[in-house]
mmCIF file as Biopython writes it, N, C-alpha, C and O atoms, coordinates in Angstrom:
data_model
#
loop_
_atom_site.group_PDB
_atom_site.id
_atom_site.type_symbol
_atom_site.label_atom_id
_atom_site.label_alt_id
_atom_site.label_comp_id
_atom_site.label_asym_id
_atom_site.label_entity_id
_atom_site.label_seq_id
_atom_site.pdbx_PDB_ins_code
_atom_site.Cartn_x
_atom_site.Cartn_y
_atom_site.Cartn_z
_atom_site.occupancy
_atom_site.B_iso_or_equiv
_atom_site.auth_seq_id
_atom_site.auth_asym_id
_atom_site.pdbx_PDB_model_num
ATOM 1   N N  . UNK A ? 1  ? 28.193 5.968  8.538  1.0 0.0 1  A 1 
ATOM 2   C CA . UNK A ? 1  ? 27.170 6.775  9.176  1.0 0.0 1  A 1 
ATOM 3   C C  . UNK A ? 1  ? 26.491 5.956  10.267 1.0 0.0 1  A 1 
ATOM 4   O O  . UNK A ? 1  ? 26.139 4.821  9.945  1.0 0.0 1  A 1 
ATOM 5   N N  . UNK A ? 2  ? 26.226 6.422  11.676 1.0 0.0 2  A 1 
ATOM 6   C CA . UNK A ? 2  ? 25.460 6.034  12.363 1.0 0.0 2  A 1 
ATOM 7   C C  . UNK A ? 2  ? 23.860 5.324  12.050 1.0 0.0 2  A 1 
ATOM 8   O O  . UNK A ? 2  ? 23.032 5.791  11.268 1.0 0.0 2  A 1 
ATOM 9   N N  . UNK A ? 3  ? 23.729 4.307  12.738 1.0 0.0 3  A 1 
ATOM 10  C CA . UNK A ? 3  ? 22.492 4.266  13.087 1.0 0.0 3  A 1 
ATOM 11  C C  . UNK A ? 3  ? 21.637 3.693  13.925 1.0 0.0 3  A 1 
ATOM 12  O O  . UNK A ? 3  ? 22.062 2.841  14.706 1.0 0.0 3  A 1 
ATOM 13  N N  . UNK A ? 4  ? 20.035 4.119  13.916 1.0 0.0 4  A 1 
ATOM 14  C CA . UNK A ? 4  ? 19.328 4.065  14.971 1.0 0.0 4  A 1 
ATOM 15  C C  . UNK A ? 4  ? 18.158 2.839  14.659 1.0 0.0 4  A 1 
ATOM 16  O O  . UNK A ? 4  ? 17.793 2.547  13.520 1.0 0.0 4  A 1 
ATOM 17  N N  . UNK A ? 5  ? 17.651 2.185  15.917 1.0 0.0 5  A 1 
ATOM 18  C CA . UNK A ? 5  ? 17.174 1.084  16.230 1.0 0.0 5  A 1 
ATOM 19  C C  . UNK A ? 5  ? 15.775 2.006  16.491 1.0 0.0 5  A 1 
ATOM 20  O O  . UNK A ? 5  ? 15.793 3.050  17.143 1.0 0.0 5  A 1 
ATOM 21  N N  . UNK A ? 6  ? 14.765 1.532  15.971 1.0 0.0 6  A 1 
ATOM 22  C CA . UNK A ? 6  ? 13.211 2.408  16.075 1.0 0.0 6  A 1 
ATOM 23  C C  . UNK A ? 6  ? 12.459 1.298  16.541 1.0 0.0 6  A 1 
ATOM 24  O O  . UNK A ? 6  ? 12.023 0.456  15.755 1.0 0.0 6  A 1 
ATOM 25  N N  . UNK A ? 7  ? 12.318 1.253  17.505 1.0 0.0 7  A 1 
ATOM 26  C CA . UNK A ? 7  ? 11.038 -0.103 18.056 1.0 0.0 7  A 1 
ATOM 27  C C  . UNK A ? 7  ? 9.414  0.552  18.403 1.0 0.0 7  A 1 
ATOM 28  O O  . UNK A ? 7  ? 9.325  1.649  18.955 1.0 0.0 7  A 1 
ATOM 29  N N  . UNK A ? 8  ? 8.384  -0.103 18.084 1.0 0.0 8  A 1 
ATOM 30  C CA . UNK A ? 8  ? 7.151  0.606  18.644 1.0 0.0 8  A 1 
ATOM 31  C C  . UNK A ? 8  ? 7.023  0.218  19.893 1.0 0.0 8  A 1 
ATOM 32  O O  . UNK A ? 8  ? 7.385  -0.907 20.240 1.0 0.0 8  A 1 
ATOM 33  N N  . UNK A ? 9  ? 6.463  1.145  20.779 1.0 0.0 9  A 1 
ATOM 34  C CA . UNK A ? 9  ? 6.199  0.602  22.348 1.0 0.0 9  A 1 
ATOM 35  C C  . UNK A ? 9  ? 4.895  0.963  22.442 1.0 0.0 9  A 1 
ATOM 36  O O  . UNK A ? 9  ? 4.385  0.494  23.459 1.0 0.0 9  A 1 
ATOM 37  N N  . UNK A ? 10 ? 3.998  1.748  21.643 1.0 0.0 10 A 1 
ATOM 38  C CA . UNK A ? 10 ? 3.148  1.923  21.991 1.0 0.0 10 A 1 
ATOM 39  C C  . UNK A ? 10 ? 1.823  2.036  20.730 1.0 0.0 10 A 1 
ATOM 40  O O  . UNK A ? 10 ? 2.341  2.440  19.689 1.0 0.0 10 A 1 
ATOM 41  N N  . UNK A ? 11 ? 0.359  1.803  20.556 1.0 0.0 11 A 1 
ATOM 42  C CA . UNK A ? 11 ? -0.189 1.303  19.575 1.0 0.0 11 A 1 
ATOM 43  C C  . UNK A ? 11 ? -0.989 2.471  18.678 1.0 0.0 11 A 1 
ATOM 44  O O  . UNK A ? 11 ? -1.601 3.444  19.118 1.0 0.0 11 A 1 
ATOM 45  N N  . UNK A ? 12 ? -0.803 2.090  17.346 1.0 0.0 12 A 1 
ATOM 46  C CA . UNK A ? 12 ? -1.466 3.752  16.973 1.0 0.0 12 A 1 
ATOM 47  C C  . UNK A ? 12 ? -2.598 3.787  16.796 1.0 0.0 12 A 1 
ATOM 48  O O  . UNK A ? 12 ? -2.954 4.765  16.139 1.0 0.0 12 A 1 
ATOM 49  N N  . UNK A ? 13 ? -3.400 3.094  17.116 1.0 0.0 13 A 1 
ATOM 50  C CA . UNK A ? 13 ? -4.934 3.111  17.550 1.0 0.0 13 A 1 
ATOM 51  C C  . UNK A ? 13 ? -5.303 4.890  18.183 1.0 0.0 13 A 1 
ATOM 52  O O  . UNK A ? 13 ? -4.865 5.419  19.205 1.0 0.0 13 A 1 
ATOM 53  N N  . UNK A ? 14 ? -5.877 5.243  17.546 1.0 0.0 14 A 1 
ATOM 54  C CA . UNK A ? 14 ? -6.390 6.647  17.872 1.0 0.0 14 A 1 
ATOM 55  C C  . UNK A ? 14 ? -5.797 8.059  17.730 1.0 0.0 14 A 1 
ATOM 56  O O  . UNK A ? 14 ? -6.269 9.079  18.234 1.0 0.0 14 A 1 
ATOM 57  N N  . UNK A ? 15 ? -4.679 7.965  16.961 1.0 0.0 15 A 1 
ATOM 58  C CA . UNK A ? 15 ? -3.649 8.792  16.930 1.0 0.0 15 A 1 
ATOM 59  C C  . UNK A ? 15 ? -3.596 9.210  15.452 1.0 0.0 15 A 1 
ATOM 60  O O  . UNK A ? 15 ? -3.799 8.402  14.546 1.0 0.0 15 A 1 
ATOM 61  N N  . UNK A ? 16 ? -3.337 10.403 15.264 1.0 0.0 16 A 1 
ATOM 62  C CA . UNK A ? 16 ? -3.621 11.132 14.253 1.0 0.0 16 A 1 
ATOM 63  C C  . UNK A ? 16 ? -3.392 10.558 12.707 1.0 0.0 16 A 1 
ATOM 64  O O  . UNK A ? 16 ? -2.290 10.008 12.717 1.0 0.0 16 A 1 
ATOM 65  N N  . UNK A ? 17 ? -3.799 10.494 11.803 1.0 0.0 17 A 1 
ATOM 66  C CA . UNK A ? 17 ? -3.469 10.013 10.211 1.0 0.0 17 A 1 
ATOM 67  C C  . UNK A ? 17 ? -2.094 10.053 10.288 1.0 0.0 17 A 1 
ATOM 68  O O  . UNK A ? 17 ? -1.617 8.938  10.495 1.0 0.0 17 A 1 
ATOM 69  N N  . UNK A ? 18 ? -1.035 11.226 10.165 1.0 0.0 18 A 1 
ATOM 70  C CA . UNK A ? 18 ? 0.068  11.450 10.135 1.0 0.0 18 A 1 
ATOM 71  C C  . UNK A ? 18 ? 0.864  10.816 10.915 1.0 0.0 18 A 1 
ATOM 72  O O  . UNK A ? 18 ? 1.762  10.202 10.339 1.0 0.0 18 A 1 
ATOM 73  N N  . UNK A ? 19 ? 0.836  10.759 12.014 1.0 0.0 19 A 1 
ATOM 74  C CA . UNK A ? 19 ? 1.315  9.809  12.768 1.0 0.0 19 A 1 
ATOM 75  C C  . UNK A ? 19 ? 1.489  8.370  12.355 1.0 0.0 19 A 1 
ATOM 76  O O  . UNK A ? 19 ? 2.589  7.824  12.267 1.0 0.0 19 A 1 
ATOM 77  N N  . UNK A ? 20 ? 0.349  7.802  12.113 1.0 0.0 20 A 1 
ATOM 78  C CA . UNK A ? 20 ? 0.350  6.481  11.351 1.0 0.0 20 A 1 
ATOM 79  C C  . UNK A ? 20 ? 0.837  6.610  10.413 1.0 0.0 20 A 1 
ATOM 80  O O  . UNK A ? 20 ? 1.270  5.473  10.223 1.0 0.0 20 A 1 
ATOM 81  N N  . UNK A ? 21 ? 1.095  7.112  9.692  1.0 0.0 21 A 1 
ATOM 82  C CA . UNK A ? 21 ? 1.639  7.143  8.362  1.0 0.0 21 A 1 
ATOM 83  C C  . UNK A ? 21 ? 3.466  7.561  8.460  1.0 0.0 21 A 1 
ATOM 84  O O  . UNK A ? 21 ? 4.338  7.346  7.618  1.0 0.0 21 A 1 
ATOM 85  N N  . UNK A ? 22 ? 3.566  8.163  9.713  1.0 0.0 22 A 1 
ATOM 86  C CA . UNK A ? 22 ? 5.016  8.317  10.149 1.0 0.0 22 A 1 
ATOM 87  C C  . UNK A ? 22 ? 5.406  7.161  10.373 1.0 0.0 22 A 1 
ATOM 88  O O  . UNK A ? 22 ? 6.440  6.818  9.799  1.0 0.0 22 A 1 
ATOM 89  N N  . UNK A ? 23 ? 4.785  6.273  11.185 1.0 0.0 23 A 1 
ATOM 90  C CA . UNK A ? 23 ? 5.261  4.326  11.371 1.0 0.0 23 A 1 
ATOM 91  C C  . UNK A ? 23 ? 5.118  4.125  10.386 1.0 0.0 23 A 1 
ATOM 92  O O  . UNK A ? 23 ? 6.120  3.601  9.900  1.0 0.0 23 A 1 
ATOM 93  N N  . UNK A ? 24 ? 4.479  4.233  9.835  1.0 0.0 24 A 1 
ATOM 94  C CA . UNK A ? 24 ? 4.628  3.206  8.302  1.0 0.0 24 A 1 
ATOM 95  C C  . UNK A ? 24 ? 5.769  3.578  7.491  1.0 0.0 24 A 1 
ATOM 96  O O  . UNK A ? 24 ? 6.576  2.907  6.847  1.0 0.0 24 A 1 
ATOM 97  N N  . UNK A ? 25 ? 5.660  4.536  7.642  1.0 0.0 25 A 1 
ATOM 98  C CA . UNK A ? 25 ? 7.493  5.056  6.609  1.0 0.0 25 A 1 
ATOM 99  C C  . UNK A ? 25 ? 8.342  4.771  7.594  1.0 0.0 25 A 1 
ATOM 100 O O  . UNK A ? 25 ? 9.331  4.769  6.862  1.0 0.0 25 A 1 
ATOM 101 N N  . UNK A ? 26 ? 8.703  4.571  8.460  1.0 0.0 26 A 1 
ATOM 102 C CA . UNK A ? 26 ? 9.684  3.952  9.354  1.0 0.0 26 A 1 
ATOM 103 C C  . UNK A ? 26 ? 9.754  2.359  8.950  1.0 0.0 26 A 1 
ATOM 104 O O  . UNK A ? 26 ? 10.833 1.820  8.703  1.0 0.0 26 A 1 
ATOM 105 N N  . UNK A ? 27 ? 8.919  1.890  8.922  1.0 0.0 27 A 1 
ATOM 106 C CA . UNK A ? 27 ? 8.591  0.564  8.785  1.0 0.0 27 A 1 
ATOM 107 C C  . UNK A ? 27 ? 7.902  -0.163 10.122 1.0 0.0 27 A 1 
ATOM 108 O O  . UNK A ? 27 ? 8.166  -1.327 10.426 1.0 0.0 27 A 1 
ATOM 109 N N  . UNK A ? 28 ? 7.488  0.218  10.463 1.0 0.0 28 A 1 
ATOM 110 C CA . UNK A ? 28 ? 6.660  -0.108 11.934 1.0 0.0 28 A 1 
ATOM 111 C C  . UNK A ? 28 ? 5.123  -0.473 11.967 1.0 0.0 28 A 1 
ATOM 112 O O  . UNK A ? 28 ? 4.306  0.444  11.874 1.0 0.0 28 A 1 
ATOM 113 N N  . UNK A ? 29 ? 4.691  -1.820 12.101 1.0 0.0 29 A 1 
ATOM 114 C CA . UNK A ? 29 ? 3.327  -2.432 11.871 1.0 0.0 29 A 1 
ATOM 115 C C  . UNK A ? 29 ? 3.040  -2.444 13.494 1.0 0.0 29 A 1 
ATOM 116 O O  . UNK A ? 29 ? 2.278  -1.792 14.209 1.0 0.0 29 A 1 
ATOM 117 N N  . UNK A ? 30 ? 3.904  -3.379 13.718 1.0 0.0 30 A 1 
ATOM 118 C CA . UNK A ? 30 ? 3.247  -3.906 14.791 1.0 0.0 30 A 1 
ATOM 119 C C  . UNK A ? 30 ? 3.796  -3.736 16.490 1.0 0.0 30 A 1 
ATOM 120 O O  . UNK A ? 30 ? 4.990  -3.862 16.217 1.0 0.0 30 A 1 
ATOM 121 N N  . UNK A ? 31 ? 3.793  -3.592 17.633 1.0 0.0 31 A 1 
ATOM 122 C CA . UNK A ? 31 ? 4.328  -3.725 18.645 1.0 0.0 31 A 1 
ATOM 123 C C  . UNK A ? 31 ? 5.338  -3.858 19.238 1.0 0.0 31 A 1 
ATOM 124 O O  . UNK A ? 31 ? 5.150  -4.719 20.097 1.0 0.0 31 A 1 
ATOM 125 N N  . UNK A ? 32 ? 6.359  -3.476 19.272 1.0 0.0 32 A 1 
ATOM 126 C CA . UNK A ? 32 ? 7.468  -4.118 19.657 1.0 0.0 32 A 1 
ATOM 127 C C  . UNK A ? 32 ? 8.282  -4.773 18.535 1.0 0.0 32 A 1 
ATOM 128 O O  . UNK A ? 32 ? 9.146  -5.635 18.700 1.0 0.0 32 A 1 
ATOM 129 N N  . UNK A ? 33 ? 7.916  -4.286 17.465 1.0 0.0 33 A 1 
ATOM 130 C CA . UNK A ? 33 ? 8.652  -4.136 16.240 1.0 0.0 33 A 1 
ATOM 131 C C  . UNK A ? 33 ? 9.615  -3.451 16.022 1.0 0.0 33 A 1 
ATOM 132 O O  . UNK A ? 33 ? 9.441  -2.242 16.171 1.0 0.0 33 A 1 
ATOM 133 N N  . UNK A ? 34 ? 10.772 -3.850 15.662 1.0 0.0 34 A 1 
ATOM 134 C CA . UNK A ? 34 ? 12.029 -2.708 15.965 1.0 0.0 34 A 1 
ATOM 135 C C  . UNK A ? 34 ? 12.413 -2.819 13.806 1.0 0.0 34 A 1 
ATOM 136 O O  . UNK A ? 34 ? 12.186 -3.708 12.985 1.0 0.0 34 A 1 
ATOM 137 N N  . UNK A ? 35 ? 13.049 -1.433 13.691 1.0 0.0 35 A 1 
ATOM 138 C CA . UNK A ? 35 ? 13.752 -1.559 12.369 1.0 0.0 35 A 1 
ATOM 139 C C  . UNK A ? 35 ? 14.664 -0.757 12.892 1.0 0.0 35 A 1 
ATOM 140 O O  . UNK A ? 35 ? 14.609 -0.015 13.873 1.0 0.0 35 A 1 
ATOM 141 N N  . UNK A ? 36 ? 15.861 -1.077 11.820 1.0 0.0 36 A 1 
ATOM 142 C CA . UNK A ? 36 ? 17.201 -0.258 11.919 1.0 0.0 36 A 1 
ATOM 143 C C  . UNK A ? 36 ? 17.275 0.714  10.812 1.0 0.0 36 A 1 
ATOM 144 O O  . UNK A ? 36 ? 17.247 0.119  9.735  1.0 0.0 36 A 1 
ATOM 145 N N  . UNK A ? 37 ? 17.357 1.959  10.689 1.0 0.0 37 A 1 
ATOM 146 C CA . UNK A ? 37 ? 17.043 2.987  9.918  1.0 0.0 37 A 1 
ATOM 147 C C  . UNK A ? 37 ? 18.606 4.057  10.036 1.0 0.0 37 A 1 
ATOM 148 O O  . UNK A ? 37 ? 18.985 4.498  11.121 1.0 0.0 37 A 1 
ATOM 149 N N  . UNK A ? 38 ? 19.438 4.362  8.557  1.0 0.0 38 A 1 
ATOM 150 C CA . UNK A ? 38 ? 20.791 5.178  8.750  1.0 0.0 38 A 1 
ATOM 151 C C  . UNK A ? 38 ? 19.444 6.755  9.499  1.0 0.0 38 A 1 
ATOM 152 O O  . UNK A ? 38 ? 18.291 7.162  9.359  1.0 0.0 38 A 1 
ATOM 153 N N  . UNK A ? 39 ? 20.602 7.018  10.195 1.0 0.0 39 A 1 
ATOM 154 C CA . UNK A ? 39 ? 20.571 8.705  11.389 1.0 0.0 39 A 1 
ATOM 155 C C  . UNK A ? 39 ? 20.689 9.552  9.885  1.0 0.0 39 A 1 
ATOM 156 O O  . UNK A ? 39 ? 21.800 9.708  9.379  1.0 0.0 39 A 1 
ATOM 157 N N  . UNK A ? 40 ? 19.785 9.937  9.401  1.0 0.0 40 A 1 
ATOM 158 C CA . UNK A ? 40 ? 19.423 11.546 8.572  1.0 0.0 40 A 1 
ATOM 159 C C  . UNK A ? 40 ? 18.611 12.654 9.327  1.0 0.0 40 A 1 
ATOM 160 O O  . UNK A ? 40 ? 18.549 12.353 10.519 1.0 0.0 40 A 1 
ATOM 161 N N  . UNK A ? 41 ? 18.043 13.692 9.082  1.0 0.0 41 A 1 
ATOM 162 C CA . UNK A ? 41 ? 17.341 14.391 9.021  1.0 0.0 41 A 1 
ATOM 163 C C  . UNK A ? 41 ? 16.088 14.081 8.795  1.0 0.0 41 A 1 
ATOM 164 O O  . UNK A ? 41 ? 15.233 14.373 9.632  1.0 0.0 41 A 1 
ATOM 165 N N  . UNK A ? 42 ? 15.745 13.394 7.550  1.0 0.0 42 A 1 
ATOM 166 C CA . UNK A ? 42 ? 14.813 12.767 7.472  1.0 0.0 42 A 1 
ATOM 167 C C  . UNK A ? 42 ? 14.086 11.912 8.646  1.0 0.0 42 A 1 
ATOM 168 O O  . UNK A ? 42 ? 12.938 12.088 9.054  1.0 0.0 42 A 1 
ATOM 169 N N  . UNK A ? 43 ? 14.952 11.017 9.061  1.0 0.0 43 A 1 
ATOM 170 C CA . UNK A ? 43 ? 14.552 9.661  9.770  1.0 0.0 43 A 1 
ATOM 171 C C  . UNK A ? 43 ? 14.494 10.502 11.405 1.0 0.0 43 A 1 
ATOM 172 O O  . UNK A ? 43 ? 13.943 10.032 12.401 1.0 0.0 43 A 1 
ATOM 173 N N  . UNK A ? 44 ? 15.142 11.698 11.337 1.0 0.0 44 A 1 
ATOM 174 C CA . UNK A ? 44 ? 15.012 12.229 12.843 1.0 0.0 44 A 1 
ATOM 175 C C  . UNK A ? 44 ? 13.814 12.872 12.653 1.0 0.0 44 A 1 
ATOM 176 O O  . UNK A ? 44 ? 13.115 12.852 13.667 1.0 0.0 44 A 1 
ATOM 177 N N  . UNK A ? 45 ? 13.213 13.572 11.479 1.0 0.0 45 A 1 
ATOM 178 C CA . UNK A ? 45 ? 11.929 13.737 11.691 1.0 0.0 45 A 1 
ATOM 179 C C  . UNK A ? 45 ? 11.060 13.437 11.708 1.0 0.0 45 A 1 
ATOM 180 O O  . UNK A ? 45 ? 10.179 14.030 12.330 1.0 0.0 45 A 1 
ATOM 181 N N  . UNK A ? 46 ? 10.848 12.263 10.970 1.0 0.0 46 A 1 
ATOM 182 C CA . UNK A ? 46 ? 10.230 11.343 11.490 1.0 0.0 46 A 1 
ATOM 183 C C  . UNK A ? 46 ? 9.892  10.291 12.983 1.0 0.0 46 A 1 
ATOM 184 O O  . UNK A ? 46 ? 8.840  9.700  13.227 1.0 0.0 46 A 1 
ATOM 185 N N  . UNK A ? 47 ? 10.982 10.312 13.699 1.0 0.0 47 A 1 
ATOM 186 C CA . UNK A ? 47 ? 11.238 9.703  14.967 1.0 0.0 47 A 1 
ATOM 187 C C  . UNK A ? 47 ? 10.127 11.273 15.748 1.0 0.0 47 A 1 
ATOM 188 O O  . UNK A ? 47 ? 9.161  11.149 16.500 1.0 0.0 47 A 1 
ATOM 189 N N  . UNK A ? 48 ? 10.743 12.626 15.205 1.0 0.0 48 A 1 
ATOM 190 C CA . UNK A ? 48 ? 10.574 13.254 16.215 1.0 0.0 48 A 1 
ATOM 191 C C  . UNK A ? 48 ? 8.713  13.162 16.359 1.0 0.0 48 A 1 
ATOM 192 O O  . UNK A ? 48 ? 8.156  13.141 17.456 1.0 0.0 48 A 1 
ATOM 193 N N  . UNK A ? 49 ? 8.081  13.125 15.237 1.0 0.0 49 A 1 
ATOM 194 C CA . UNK A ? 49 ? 6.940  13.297 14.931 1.0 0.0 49 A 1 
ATOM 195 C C  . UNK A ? 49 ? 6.088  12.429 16.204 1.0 0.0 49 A 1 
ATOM 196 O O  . UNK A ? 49 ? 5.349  12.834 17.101 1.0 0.0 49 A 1 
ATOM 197 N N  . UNK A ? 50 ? 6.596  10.973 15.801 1.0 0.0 50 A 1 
ATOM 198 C CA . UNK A ? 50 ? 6.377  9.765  16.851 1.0 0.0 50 A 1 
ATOM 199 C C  . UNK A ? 50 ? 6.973  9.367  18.201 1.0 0.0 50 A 1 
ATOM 200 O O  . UNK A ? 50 ? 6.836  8.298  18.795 1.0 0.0 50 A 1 
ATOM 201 N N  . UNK A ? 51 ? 7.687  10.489 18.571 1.0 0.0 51 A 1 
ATOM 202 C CA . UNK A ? 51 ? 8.718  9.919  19.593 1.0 0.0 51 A 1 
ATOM 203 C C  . UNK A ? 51 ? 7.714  9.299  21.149 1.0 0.0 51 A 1 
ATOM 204 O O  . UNK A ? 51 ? 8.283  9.066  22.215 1.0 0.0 51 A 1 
ATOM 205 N N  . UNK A ? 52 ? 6.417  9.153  20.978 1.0 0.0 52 A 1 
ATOM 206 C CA . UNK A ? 52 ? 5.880  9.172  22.094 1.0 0.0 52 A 1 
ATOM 207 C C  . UNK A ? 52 ? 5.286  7.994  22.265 1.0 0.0 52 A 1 
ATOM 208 O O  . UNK A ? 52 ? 4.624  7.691  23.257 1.0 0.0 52 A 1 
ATOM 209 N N  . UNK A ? 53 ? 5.557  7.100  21.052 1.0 0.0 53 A 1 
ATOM 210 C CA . UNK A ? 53 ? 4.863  5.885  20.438 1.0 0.0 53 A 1 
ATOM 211 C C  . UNK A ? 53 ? 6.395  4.848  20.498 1.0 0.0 53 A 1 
ATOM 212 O O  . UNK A ? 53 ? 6.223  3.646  20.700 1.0 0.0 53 A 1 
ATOM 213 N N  . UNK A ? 54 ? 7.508  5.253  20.358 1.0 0.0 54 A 1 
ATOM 214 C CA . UNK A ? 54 ? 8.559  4.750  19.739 1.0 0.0 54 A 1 
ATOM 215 C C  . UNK A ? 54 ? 9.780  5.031  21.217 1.0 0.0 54 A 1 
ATOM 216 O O  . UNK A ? 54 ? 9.884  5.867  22.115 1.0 0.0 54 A 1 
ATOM 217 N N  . UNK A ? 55 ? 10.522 3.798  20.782 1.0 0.0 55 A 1 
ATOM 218 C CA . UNK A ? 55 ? 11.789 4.257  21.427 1.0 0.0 55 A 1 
ATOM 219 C C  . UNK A ? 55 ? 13.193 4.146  20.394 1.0 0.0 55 A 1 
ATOM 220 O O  . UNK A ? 55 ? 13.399 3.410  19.429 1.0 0.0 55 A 1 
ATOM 221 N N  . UNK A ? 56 ? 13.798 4.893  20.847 1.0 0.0 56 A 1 
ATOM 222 C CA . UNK A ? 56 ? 15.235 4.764  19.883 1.0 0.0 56 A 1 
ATOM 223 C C  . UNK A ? 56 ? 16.682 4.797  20.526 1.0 0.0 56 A 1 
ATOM 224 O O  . UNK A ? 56 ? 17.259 5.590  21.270 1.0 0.0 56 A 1 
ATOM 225 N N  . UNK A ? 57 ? 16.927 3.930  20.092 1.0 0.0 57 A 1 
ATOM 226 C CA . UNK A ? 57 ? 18.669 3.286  20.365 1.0 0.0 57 A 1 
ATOM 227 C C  . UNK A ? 57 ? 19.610 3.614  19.427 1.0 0.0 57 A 1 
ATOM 228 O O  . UNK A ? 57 ? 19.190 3.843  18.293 1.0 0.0 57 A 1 
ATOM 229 N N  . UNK A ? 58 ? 20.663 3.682  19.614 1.0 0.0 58 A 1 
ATOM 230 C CA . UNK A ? 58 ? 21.949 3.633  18.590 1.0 0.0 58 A 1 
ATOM 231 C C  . UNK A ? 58 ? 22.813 2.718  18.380 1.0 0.0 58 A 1 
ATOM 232 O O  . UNK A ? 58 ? 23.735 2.406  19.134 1.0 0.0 58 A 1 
ATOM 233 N N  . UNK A ? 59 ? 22.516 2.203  17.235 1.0 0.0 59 A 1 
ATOM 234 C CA . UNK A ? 59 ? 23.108 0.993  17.313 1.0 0.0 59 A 1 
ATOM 235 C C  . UNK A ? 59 ? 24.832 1.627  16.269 1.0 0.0 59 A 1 
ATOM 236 O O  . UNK A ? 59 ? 24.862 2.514  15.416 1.0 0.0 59 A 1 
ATOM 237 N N  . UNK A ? 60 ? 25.938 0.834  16.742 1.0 0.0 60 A 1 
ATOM 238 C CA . UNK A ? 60 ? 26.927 0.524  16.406 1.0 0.0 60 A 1 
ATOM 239 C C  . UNK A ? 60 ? 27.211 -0.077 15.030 1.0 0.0 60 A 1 
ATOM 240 O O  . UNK A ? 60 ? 27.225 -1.303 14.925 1.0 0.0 60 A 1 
ATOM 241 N N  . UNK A ? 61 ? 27.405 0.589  14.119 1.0 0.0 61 A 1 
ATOM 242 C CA . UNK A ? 61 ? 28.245 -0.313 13.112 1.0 0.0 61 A 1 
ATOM 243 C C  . UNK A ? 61 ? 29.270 -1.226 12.473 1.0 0.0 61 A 1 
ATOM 244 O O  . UNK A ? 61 ? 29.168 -1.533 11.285 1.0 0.0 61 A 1 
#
């Protein structure tokens, strides 16, 4: 199964509970923090929630 590279680019200072709590189930603390997460449904809804905070890559297996 594919998967995707989730880095933060941007800080969740002021941004809704849920939101923060979407990085945190990603695994995302800090800045420019990247995790590698398998491509579900799940993990895309989550990306989609944050996509404005986050960037995402595809990484190769």
């Amino acid at each position: 199964m594919a998967q995707l590279k989730v880095t933060q680019i941007k800080s969740k200072i002021g941004t809704k509970h849920a939101h923060r709590e979407s990085l945190r189930t990603l695994g995302l603390h800090k800045i420019r923090q990247s995790t590698v997460r398998e491509d579900t449904p799940e993990v895309r809804g989550l990306i989609r929630a944050v996509r404005h905070l986050v960037v995402v890559e595809e990484v190769q297996s």
